[in-house]
C-alpha positions as CSV (number, residue, x, y, z in Angstrom):
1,X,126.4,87.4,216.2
2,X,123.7,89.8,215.7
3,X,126.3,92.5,217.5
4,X,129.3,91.9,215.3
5,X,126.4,92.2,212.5
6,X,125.4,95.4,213.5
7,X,129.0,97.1,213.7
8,X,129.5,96.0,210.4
9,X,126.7,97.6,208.9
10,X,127.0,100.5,210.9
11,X,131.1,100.8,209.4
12,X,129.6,100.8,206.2
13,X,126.5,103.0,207.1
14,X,129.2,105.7,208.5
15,X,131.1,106.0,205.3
16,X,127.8,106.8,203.5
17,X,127.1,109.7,206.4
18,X,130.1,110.9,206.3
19,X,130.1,111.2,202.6
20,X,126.5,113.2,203.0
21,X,128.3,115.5,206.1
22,X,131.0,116.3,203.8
23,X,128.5,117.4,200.9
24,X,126.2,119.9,203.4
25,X,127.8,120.0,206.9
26,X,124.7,121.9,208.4
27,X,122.1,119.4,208.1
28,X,120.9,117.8,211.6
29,X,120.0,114.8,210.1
30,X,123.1,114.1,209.1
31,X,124.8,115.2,211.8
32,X,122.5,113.1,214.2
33,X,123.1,110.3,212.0
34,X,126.8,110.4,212.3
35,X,126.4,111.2,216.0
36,X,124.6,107.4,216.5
37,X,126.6,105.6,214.6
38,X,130.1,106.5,215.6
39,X,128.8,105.8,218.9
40,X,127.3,102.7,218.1
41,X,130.3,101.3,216.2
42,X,132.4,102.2,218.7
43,X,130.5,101.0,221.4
44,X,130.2,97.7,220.0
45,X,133.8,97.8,219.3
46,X,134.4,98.1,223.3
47,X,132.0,95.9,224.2
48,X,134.1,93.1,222.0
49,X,136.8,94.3,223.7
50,X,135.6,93.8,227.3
51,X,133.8,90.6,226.4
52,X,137.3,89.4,225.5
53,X,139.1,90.1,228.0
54,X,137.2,87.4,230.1
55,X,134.1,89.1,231.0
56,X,131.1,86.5,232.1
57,X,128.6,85.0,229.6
58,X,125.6,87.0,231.3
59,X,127.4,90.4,230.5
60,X,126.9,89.8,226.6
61,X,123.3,90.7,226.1
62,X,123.1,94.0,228.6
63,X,126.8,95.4,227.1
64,X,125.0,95.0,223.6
65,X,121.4,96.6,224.8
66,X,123.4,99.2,226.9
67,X,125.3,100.3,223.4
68,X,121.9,100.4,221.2
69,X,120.4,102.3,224.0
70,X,123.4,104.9,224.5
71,X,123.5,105.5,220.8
72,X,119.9,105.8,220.0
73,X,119.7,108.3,223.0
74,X,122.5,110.5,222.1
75,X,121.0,110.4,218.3
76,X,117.8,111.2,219.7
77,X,118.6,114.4,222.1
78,X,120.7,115.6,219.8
79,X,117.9,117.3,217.1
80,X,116.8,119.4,220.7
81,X,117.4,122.9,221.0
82,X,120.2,122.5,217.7
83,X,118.4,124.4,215.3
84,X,118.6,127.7,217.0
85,X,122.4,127.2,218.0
86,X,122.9,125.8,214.7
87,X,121.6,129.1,213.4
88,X,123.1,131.4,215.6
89,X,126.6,129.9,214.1
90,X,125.4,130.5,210.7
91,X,124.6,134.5,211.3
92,X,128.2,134.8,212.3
93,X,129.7,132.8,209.7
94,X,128.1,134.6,207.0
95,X,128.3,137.8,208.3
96,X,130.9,140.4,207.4
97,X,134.0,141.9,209.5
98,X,131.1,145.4,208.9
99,X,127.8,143.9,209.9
100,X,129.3,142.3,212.5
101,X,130.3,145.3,214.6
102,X,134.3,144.6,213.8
């Protein structure tokens, strides 16, 4: 229960994100945010999947903790080293065909 709980919150939860990526693509909070919970809704959504296609009871629990784990890592690793790359694409967007050397 508490899985299918989840996915629904996080549907609704990515809507909100991607509302917020669409209004400042840049921002790695938001980014990270939609990172997690694409991954967690769509991990859940496999894990219903595999569960029923006749997987054993026993499975249930560590498919749900291996989906809050992935998605919490991934949201978690993602902040690292982004800021400079992040900025790095920035300086060439905004620069000119001039500055740039074209």
């Amino acid at each position: 229960m508490w899985a299918w709980l989840i996915q629904r919150a996080a549907a609704v939860l990515l809507l909100l994100v991607i509302a917020a990526h669409l209004v400042n693509p840049f921002r790695r909070g938001v980014q990270a945010a939609l990172l997690a919970l694409a991954l967690l809704h769509g991990l859940l959504g496999v894990r219903s999947l595999v569960l029923d296609s006749g997987v054993p009871l026993r499975w249930h629990r560590a498919l749900f903790a291996a989906a809050l784990a992935l998605s919490w890592c991934s949201s978690s690793s993602s902040g690292r080293g982004a800021g400079t790359r992040l900025s790095r694409v920035e300086t060439v967007l905004t620069l000119s065909p001039s500055q740039s050397g074209a």
